[in-house]
C-alpha angles and dihedrals in degrees: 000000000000127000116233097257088050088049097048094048093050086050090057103035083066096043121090140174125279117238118263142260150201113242136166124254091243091060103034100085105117100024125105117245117247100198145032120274121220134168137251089201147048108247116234083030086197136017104273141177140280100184146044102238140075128334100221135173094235090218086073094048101045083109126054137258104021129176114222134189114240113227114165145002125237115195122173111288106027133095111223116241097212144048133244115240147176104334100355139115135181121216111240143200128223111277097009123136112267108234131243107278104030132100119189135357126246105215111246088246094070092051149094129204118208122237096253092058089229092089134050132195110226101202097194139038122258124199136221105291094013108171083340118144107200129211119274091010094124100029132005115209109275094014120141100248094172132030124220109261088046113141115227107240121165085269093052100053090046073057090055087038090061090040095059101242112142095169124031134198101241136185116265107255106233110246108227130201121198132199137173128209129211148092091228092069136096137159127289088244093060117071108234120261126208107316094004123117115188108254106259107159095065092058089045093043082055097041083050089059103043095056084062090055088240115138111240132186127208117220101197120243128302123220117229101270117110105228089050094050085042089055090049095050092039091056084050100050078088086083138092086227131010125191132206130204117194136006094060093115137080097276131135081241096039095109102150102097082043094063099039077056089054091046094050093245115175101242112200105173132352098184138048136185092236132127114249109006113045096147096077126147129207117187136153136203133183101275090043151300125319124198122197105207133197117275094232108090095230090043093048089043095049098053085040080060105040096038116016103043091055093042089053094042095058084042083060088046108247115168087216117048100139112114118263103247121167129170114257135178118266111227094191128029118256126200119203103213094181145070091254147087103253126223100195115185104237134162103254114206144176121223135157087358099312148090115247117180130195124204119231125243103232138173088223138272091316088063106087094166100061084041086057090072103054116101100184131010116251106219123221125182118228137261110062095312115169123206105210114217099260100038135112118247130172119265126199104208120214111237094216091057120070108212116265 
């Protein structure tokens, strides 16, 4: 059986990237960048201004107050057509370009226009490059701004906006088909019978997916009967990545592993020393990677979590895949009983400059509401470990939760 870090390497060590595509700037948030970025401009292209207020030469304002004659007015896309000399100022918009001559900006608060309207007081000093931004100081004209790997956030794309970059070559987004297995499950619209549960992992596993902005597809529930679990896996082996809830496990009606057998899957691992979890399954065929999950709805969610997201996130070409784990503070003290490395749900918090995180009282990998709560996984090593209250243990974050 592999351990979790095993399990996870040979993961991805099979996965690779997806090929790329064109696609627009309006539709490119939440897509990963396939190429470089660099720019056709100088950004600023010209020193501009931080500040409403007067364009000075800050020799003429080294003593205050000063009186200096007004003449011109700069207002956001224009070039001014003069130069600032000896005692003169130009009043000047935010943004604009400064204008030849001058060498900093007093903001307008500090201040005082004459009567007549031709003259202004500046109260205060101002020194050579004063709220001044000058040209090529965020990006220089055939400078690499972004990195292949980058992912598009709303800043980013303000980033591709200034570069100049209406369309951008992207990283394809992995297409996943889900499908659960079991007699026991119906649909959340039916109430349960004797013996049925609602079929909740399906709806998590694509909620999982959506919040990485990858398209998913469910393809309903599969009784317990082998060709008709062959036929659904079969319609999902389309995908870049299919994932399989239930009948992973060692039961009379488990046929999952059976079938990947019968379709000449190429079976990598079928066990993992994980908590909860253990009966994961890592397969490929030729059109992608297929994980049997565990049929309990914490279990299925936590190996989604340690082992798929990464996986689809270096697929959509991510630079950085690897989970996000810190060291934060226990606040109560946690035994692992078992054999296994433990992944135990917890609210994760920052408080005073550091990271505290409290483990969550749970009823076990069948108990999704108190799941629902955690925020992070506290990870603890096998064989009988004890976190003492007041330690620091490793914490693996959840990227769809913001700490509390």
């Amino acid at each position: 059986m592999l351990t979790v870090k095993e399990a996870f390497n040979v993961i991805i060590n099979e996965t690779r990237q997806l090929g790329e595509e064109i696609t627009t700037l309006e539709n490119a948030t939440g897509r990963v960048l396939a190429e470089n970025i660099t720019t056709d401009i100088d950004m600023p292209p010209f020193d501009r201004s931080m500040m409403d207020g007067y364009a000075v030469r800050s020799v003429d304002v080294h003593s205050t107050p000063t009186e200096l004659k007004i003449v011109g007015f700069i207002p956001a896309g224009e070039f001014p057509q003069f130069s600032i000399k000896r005692g003169e100022a130009a009043k000047i918009m935010t943004g604009a370009p400064m204008p030849a001559g001058a060498d900093s900006v007093r903001e307008v608060e500090l201040t005082r226009r004459s009567d007549t309207t031709s003259t202004v007081q500046i109260l205060e000093p101002t020194q050579a490059g004063q709220h001044i931004v000058f040209k090529g100081t965020e990006m220089q004209k055939g400078s690499r701004v972004l990195a292949k790997g980058t992912f598009i956030n709303p800043s980013v794309v303000g980033v591709l906006a200034t570069a100049g970059k209406p369309r951008i070559a992207v990283f394809r987004t992995p297409k996943v088909s889900i499908l659960s297995t079991g007699d026991e499950l119906v649909a959340p619209s039916e109430k349960p019978g004797m013996g049925q549960i609602r079929n909740s992992n399906s709806y998590t596993l694509h909620a999982l997916c959506q919040n990485l902005g990858v398209e998913s597809q469910m393809l309903g529930v599969a009784k317990d009967e082998r060709d008709t679990i062959k036929q659904k896996i079969e319609a999902g082996l389309s995908s870049d990545v299919l994932l399989i809830s239930g009948g992973v496990s060692m039961g009379d009606l488990d046929f999952v592993t059976d079938v990947f057998n019968d379709l000449k899957l190429e079976v990598y691992f079928e066990k993992v020393a994980i908590k909860p979890g253990k009966p994961t399954v890592f397969a490929k065929h030729q059109n992608g990677l297929v994980f049997g999950l565990p049929g309990n709805p914490v279990s299925s969610s936590t190996v989604f979590e340690v082992f798929v997201r990464p996986a689809i996130r270096k697929m959509m070409g991510f630079s950085n895949f690897r989970h996000k784990l810190i060291l934060a503070e226990i606040t109560e003290s946690f035994v692992n009983k078992s054999q296994r490395e433990v992944y135990h749900p917890a609210i994760t918090f920052y408080k005073n400059g550091q990271y505290f995180t409290r483990p969550l009282m749970t009823k076990g990998s069948g108990d999704i509401t108190g799941f629902s709560a955690h925020n992070s996984f506290l990870i603890c090593p096998r064989e009988n470990i004890k976190l003492s209250k007041g330690s620091q243990c490793e914490v693996q974050l959840c990227s769809f939760y913001d700490l509390i």
